[in-house]
VODO-557881 format. One record per residue: x, y, z of N, C-alpha, C in turn. Coordinates in steps of 0.05 Angstrom, whole numbers, plus 5000, padded with zeros to 4 digits. Atoms other than C-alpha are relative to their C-alpha. Layout:
N
XYZXYZXYZ ...
This chain:
81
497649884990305880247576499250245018 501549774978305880697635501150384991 500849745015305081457622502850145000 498049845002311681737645502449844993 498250175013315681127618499450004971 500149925024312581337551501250275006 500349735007314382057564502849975000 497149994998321381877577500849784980 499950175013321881347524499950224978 500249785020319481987475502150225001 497449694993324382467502502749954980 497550045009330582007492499849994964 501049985028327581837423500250274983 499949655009326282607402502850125000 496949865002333782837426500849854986 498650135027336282277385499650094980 501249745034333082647324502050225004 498349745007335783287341502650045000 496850004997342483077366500849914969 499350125024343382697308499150174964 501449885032339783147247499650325017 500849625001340483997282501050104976 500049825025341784257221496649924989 501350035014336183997187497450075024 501949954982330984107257501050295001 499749714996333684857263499450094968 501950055027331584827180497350115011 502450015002326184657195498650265026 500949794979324085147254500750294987 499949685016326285747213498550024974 502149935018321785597159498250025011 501949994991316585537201499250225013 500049624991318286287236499750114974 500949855024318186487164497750014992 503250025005311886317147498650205008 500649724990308287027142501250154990 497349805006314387377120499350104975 499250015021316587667069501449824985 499050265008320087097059498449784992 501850204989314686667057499649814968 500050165029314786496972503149825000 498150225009321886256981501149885022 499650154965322285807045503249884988 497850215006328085347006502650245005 498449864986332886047019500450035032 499549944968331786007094501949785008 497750054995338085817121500549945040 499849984976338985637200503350155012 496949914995345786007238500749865006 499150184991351185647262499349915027 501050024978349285767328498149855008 502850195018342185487309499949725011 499850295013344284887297502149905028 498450084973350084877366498449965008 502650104981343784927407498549844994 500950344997340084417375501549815011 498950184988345183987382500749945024 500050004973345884107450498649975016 502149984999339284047463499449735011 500950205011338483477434501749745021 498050164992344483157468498850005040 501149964983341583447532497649805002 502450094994334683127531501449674996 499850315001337482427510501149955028 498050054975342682447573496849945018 500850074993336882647615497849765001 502150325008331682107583501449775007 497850244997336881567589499849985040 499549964974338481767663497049905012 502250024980330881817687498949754994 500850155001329381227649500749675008 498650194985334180777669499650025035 500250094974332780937742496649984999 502750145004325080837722500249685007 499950284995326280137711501849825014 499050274985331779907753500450195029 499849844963330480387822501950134998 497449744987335280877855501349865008 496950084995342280697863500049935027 499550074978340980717935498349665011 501150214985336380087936502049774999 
């Protein structure tokens, strides 16, 4: 498979994760800022904000659109041919 039809094949893939699961990917990214902390014995209290979790999802929804878009004109050319 060619390099940037994997890279856009991974993209749409990846935002599907996040669109679909930001709560649990903004989770997970705030334990991982914790790590170090004071917080650091009780990771299962770290909590993501609401916000957090908008921008993943937005993110997420973002990157699929574009993956979709660049990959679909990957394989079938530009509208103008």
């Amino acid at each position: 498979m060619d390099g940037p039809l994997l890279a856009l094949v991974l993209l749409t893939l990846v935002g599907g994760v996040v669109a679909l699961r930001p709560y649990e990917v903004a989770r997970l990214k705030e334990q991982i800022d914790a790590e170090g902390s004071t917080r650091e014995n009780d990771l299962a209290s770290v909590e993501p904000t609401a916000r957090n979790v908008f921008v993943f999802r937005v993110a997420g929804i973002a990157a699929v659109v574009v993956g979709l878009t660049f990959l679909l004109w990957v394989l079938f050319g530009s509208p103008g041919r």
